[in-house]
N, C-alpha and C positions, 0 to 999 in steps of 0.2 A: 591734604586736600584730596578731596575723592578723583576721579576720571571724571575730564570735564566731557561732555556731546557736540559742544559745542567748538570751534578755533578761534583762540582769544583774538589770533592776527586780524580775522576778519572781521571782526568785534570792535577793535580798534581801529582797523578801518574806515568802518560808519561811524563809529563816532569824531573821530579827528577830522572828516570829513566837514561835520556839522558842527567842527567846534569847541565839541567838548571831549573831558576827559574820564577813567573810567577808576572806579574805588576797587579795589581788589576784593571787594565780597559780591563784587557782578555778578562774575564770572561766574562761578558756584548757583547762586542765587538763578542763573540764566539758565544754565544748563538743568538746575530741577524744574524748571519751570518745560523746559522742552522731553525731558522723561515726564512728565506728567502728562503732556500734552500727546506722547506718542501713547502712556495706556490708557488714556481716552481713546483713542482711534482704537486699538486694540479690543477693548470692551466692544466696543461699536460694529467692528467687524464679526467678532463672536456672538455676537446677537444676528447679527447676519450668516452664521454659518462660513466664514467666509476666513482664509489664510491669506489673503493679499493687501497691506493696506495702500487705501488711493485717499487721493486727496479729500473725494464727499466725506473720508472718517474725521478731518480736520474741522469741520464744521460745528 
């Protein structure tokens, strides 16, 4: 399994909160979803000239 970005603890968390429980390819599944998600902001800030990502790149 790769380096997850995400902490499963907290993963777990929300969902035992709500009830439910979690398939071991989440995890994985979650955290490319949030590396995709930061080089979107990335691109978006380099279109902007810009080295700091804020939250407008998440948009």
């Amino acid at each position: 399994m790769p380096e997850l970005l995400i902490y499963k603890s907290k993963v777990q968390e929300i969902a035992k909160r709500e009830g439910f429980r979690i398939a071991s390819d989440f995890y994985e599944a979650l955290s490319k979803k949030v590396e995709e998600l930061i080089m979107r902001a990335i691109e978006k800030a380099r279109a902007e000239n810009k080295k700091t990502l804020s939250a407008k790149y998440l948009e």
